[in-house]
Each structure stands twice: as structure tokens, then as C-alpha cells.
C-alpha positions in Angstrom: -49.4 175.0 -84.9 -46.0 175.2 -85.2 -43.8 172.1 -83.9 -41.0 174.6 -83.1 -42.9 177.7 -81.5 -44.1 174.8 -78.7 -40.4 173.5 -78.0 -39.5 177.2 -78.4 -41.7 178.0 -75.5 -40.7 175.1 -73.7 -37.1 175.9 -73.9 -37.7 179.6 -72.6 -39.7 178.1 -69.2 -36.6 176.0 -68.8 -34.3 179.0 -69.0 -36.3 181.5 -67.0 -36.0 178.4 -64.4 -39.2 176.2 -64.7 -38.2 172.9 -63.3 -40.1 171.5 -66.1 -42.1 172.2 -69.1 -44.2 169.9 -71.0 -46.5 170.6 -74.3 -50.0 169.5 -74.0 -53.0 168.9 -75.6 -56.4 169.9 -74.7 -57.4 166.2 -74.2 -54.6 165.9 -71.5 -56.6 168.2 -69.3 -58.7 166.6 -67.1 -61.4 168.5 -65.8 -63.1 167.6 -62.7 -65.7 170.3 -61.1 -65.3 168.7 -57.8 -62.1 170.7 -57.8 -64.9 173.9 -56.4 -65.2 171.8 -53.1 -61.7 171.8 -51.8 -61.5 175.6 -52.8 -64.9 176.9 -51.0 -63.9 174.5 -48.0 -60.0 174.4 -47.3 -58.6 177.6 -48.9 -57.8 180.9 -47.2 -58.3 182.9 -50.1 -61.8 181.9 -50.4 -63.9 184.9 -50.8 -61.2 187.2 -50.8 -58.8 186.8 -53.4 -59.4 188.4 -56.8 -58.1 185.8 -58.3 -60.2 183.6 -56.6 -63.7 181.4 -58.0 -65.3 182.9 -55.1 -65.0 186.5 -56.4 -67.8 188.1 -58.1 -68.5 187.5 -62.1 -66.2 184.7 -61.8 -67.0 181.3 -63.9 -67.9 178.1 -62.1 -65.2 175.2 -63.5 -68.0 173.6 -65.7 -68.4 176.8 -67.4 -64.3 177.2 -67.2 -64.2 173.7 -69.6 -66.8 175.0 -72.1 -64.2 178.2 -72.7 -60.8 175.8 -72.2 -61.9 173.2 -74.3 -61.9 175.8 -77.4 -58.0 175.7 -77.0 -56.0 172.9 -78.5 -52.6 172.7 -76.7 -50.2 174.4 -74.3 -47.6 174.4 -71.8 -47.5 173.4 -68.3 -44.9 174.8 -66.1 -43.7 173.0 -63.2 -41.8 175.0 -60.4 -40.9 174.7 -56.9 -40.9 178.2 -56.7 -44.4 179.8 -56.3 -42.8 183.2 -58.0 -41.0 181.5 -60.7 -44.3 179.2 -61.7 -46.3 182.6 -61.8 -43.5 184.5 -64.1 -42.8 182.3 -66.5 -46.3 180.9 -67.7 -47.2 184.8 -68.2 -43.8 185.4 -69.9 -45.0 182.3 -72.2 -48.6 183.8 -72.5 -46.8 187.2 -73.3 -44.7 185.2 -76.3 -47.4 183.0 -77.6 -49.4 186.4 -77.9 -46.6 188.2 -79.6 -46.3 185.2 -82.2 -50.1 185.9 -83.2 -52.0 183.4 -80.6 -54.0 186.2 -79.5 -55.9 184.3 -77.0 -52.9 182.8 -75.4 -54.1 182.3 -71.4 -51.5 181.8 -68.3 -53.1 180.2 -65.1 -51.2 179.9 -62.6 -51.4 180.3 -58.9 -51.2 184.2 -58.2 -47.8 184.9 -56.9 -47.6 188.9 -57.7 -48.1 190.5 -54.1 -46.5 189.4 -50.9 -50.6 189.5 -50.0 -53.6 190.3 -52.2 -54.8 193.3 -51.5 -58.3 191.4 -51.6 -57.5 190.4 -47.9 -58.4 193.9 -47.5 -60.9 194.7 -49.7 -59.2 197.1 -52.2 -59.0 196.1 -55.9 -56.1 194.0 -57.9 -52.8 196.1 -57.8 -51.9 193.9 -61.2 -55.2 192.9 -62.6 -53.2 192.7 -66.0 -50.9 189.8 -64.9 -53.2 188.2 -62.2 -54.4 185.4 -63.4 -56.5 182.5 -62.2 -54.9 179.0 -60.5 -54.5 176.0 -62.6 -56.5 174.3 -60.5 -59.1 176.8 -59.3 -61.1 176.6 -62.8 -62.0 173.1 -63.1 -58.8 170.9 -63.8 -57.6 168.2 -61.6 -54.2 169.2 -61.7 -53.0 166.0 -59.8 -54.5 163.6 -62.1 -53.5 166.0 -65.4 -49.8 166.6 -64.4 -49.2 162.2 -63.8 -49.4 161.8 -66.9 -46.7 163.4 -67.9 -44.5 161.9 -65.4 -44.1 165.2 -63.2 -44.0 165.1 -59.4 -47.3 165.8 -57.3 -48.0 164.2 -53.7 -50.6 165.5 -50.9 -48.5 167.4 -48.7 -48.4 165.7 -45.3 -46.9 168.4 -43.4 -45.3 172.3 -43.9 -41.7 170.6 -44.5 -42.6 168.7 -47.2 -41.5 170.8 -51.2 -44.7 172.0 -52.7 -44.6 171.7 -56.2 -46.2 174.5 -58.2 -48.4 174.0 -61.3 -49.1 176.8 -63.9 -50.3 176.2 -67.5 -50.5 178.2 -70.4 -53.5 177.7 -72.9 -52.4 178.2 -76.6 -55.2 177.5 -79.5 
């Protein structure tokens, strides 16, 4: 790996307006398949999103770990802005590709359509930049993301800033 291609993908989250960026390593992640629980029993999308764990073919998070595991670093985007979160990690997936990581992989929490057309049972209107969230495939995103110093709290109520995590997987 190149030292500068990871700053050089750092510094293009930062300028497409990532709040942060950080590089990782693949022994940063910390996987957790508990992570299935709050998604079957707390999230809306749950059974409908195509995105989604719940949607057919999909991997369970133990099987997401055997494939993540294979990768060695990345970035991890931090955002308050749902949109900006989705649309940089794939614009860092997109350059990583370009720069001969061919199996480059965004996750981040779908933020393409006002509403996923799931919700009404057609298919993905962008199943070429919908991607999977962070922490829908196994990865306890809290306990990753402190170690790097970046902000994540439970939410206590609506008014509280949500703080969006996306990561890009680079080998």
C-alpha cells in the first residue's frame, strides 16, 4: 500500500465535506454479530430495504467478517450529513478502484433515494451505488469508531446530531 494514496483519500473525504476521515486497519474493525439483533428488532427497513440484511441472498455478519477480513485497511468517513457520508465513501471506493484496488468496497448507510423503492416492493433504482450500512454487516461501529477518537453517543431523543458512519474497504 501506498502511504500517500491513504492520506490522498483522506484528504478528498475532507474536501467533498466528511467531518472526518481516518485510515484503518482491518484489525481496528471490531465485529460483533450481535449487531443482527438491533437490525431484525428496531429498524424500519427491516425486510424491506435492498440494502438491508433482511433482503434475500444477503450474508449474515459472521459470514460478512470471513469476506472483510480479506481486506487490510481503509477509510472511515464521518459525517453529520446522511447524503454527504453516503457520497463520499463511494467517491473514495470509485478512486481506490481507479488506482488498481479493484475490490475497493464503500458501506455506508444508503442515502440515494428520498425512500427505497423497497418500501414498495420494486427493485433498487441505483443498485450500482447502493451499498450496505457500516453497521448492518457485522461491525460494532460504536466500539470501532472510539478508537479513533471520533464522536458516537446513543441518541436520547430526535434533537440530538446523529453522526453518520461509512467506511470504505481497501485491500
Amino acid at each position: 500500500m501506498k502511504a500517500d494514496f491513504s492520506q490522498h483519500l483522506i484528504d478528498m473525504a475532507l474536501s467533498m465535506g466528511a467531518d472526518d476521515a481516518v485510515k484503518f486497519v482491518i484489525e481496528d474493525i471490531v465485529f460483533d454479530p450481535r449487531t443482527i439483533l438491533k437490525c431484525a428488532f428496531g429498524c424500519m427497513d427491516w425486510g424491506f430495504g435492498h440494502t438491508c440484511p433482511s433482503r434475500p441472498g444477503s450474508l449474515k455478519p459472521w459470514e460478512y467478517e470471513q469476506v472483510l477480513r480479506r481486506y487490510s485497511w481503509g477509510i472511515i468517513v464521518h459525517s453529520t450529513d446522511k447524503r454527504i457520508s453516503h457520497e463520499v465513501s463511494f467517491a473514495l471506493e470509485r478512486e481506490a478502484f481507479l488506482e488498481g484496488y479493484y475490490f475497493a468496497f464503500s458501506m455506508s448507510d444508503c442515502a440515494l433515494c428520498s425512500e427505497c423503492a423497497g418500501f414498495h416492493g420494486k427493485p433498487c433504482v441505483n443498485p450500482k451505488k447502493a451499498r450496505p450500512a457500516f453497521h448492518s454487516v457485522g461491525i460494532d461501529v460504536f466500539e470501532t469508531v472510539r478508537k479513533f477518537g471520533l464522536p458516537i453517543q446513543t441518541l436520547k431523543d430526535e434533537t440530538e446530531q446523529v453522526n453518520w458512519y461509512s467506511a470504505v474497504f481497501v485491500e
